[in-house]
N, C-alpha and C positions, 0 to 999 in steps of 0.2 A: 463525715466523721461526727459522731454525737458528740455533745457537752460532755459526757462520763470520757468518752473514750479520750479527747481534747485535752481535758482536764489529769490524766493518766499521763498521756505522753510528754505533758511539758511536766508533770511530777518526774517523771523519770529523767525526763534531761536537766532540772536542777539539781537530782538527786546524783544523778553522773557527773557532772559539773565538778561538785562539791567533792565527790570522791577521788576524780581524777584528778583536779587539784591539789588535793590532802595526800595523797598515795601513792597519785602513780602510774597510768593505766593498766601494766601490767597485774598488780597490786589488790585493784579496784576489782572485786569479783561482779558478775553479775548478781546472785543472788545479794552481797553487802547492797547493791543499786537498788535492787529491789525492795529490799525488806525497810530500805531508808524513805522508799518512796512509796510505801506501805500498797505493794503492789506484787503479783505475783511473778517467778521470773520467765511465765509463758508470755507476760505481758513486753519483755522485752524482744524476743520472734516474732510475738503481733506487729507492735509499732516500727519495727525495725530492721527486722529479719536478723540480723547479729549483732554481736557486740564491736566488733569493727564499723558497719552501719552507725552504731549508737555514736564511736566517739566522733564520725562523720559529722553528724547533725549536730552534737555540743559544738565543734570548733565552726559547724557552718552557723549556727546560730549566735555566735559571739567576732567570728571575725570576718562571716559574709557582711554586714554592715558596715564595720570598720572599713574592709578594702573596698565598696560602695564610696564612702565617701572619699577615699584616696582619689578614686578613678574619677567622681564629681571634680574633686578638686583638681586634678592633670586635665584635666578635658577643659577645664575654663584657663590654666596656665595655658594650653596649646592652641588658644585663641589667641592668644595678648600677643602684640609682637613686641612688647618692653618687658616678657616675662626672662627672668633670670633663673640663675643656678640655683640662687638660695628660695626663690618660689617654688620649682619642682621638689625639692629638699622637704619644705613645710609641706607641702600637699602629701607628703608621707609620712613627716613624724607628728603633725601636729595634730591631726584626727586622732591617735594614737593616745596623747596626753589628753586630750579633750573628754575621752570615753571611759575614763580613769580618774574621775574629780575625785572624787571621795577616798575614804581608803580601804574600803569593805570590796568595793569593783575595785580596785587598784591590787590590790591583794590576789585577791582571786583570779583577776586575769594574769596575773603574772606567773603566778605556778603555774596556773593549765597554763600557756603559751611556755613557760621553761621545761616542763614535762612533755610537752608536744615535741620541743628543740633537740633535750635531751635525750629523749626518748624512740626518735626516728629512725627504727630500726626498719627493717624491709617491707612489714607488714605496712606500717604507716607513713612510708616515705610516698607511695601516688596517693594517699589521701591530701599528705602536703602538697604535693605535685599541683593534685585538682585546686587547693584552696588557693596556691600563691603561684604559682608557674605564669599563669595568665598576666597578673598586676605585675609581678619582675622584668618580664618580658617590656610588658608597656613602660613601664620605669627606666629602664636602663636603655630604651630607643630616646627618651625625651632628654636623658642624660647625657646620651653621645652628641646630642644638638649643641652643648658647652663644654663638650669637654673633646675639643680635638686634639690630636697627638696621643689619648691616650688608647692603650688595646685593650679591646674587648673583656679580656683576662682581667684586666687594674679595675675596670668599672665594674664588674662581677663580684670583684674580693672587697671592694670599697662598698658596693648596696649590701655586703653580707655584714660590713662593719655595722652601716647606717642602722641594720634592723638589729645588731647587739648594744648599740649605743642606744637606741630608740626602748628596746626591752629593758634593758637594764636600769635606764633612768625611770621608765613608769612603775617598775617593781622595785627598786630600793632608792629612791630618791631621800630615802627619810637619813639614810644613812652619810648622804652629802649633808644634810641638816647638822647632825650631830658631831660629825669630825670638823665641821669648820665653825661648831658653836653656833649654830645660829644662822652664820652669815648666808645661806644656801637655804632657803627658804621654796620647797617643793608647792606651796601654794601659793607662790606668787608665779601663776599662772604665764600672765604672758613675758616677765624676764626668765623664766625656764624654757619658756621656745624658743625666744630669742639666740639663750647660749646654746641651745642645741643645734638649733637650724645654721646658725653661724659656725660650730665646729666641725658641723659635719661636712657643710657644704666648702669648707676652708679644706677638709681632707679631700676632698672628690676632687679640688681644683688642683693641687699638689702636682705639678709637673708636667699638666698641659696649656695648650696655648690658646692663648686668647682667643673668643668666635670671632671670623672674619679673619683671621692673623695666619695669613698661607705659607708664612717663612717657617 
């Protein structure tokens, strides 16, 4: 791939980015993509072959990293054998807040990942399949390891809470700010893991028994 061409395709995937965040996917024309990313819209068949292809590459380009570092950080919990509830917990939500400092990424990733959420109608549900099916699967084997007595089912509906608790805090944290005056402060980073990875992992524990506890 030349530098022009290079230079074209990552215009086009900011340019989708930004649109399917603002809009929508459905919403987001090819041609609005294009003319945003002052490109023509044969240039999206080039790089891409579709527009389904396209929004592939946005969410792999924005949350193939993120679940990289999920799966770094599960694969050094599943080393430790003092590793706990509440470490598999962070090694999920805390890469999540970490890639979202600012509030221009924090913004942004939040529409596109609520527009992805919302929006997972048939066309787009094996594109999510591909992106997260893999890391769930790995997540919820490391979760069965502390959470016995509970089925399958509770640990399933509980990692769907984790990732609305987990989105929903990256994308409107500002608004815990504001109803509590102050006291909820979204940029003090690590007491914002703290209460998350604690509430969450406090929900996941809700009703099974203790590792090692065979009664």
């Amino acid at each position: 791939m030349t530098r022009s061409d290079s230079t074209t395709r990552d215009g086009l995937l900011d340019a989708a980015e930004s649109l399917f965040a603002e809009h929508g996917f459905a919403s987001a024309s090819v041609r609005a993509i294009t003319e945003s990313a002052g490109a023509n819209v044969a240039a999206v068949n080039y790089h891409f072959g579709s527009k389904l292809e396209l929004i592939k590459a946005v969410l792999e380009r924005r949350v193939g990293p993120l679940n990289a570092e999920r799966l770094r950080r599960l694969d050094l919990c599943e080393t430790r054998v003092d590793a706990t509830l509440e470490d598999v917990v962070a090694a999920f939500v805390e890469p999540a807040l970490a890639m979202v400092r600012n509030e221009e990424d924090r913004t942004s990733l939040a529409r596109l990942l609520g527009n992805v959420f919302s929006q997972a109608g048939a066309e787009l549900r094996p594109v999510l399949l591909d992106l997260f099916g893999p890391l769930i699967e790995r997540f919820v084997v490391a979760l069965e390891r502390f959470l016995p007595g509970l089925a399958p089912r509770q640990i399933y509906w509980r990692f769907h809470f984790m990732v609305g608790a987990t989105s929903f805090t990256v994308g409107l944290g500002n608004i815990a700010q504001a109803y509590s005056d102050g006291a909820c402060d979204p940029s003090d980073a690590d007491h914002l893991e703290r209460e998350l990875v604690r509430f969450v992992a406090e929900g996941f524990r809700h009703g099974a028994r203790a590792p090692g506890d065979a009664s």
